[in-house]
N, C-alpha and C positions, 0 to 999 in steps of 0.2 A: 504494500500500500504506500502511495509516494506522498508527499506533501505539498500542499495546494496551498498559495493563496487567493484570502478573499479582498476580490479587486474593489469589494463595495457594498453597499447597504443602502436599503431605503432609507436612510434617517443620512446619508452623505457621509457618516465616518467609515472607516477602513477597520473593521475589529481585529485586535493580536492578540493570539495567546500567550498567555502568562509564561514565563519563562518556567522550564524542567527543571529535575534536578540537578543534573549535569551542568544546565547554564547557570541554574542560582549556584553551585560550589565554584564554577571560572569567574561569575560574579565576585562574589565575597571573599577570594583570594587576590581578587586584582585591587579590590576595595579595601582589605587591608594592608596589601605591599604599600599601596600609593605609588607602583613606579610598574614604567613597562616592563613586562616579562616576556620570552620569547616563548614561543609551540612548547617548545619539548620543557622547559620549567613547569610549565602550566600542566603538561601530561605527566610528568613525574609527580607534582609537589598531589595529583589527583588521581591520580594512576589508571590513567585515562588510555586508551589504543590510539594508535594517530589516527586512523579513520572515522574513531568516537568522537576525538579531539577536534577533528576537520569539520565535521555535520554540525558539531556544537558552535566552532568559531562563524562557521556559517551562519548560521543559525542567527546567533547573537549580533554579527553584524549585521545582516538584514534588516532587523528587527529595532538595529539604532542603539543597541545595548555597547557594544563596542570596538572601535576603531582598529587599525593596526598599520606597522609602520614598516618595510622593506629595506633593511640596510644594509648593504654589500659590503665587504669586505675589502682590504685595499691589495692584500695579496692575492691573486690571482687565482691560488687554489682556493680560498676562502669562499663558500658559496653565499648566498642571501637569506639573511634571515629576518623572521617576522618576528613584530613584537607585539603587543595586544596590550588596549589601553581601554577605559572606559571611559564610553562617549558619556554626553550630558545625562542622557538621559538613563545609563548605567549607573553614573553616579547617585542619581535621587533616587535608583532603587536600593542600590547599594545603605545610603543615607537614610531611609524609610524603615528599611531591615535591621541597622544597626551596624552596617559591616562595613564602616566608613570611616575609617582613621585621619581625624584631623590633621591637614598638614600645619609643619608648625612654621608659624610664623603667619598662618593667614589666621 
């Protein structure tokens, strides 16, 4: 069974589902670091499979939960890695939940 979304509603909003368990633990780990983490941090520190890890990151971006950033390496062998941040709107759930460590100085 694949996942669908819904393009729309009589009433004009776009309904999302509530974020899984999967996304609320990548939530509230990124929400307490306070800093970007790369894939494989995120699939270790939850002991996640890459392909779990993928659907989830997907997942969570779509849905505006959270960003990610592409940074290549300056050695040539070094490949590109992703990093994973939460967007605004990750943040206020994150912050709703409780799983949102002030940063200091703001």
């Amino acid at each position: 069974m694949g996942a669908s979304k819904n393009h729309g509603s009589s009433s004009g909003t776009t309904p999302v589902a509530a974020p899984g368990d999967t996304h609320e633990r990548i939530l509230r780990v990124l929400g307490i670091t306070q800093r970007p983490l790369k894939s494989g941090e995120l699939q270790n520190a939850l002991g996640l499979y890459e392909d779990e890890a993928g659907s989830a990151f997907e997942w969570l971006t779509d849905n505006g939960y959270i960003t990610s950033t592409v940074r290549i390496g300056k050695a040539a062998a070094q490949r590109a890695r992703t990093f994973w941040s939460l967007a605004d709107k990750g943040r206020m759930w994150a912050k709703d939940k409780g799983a949102l460590l002030a940063a200091e100085g703001h």
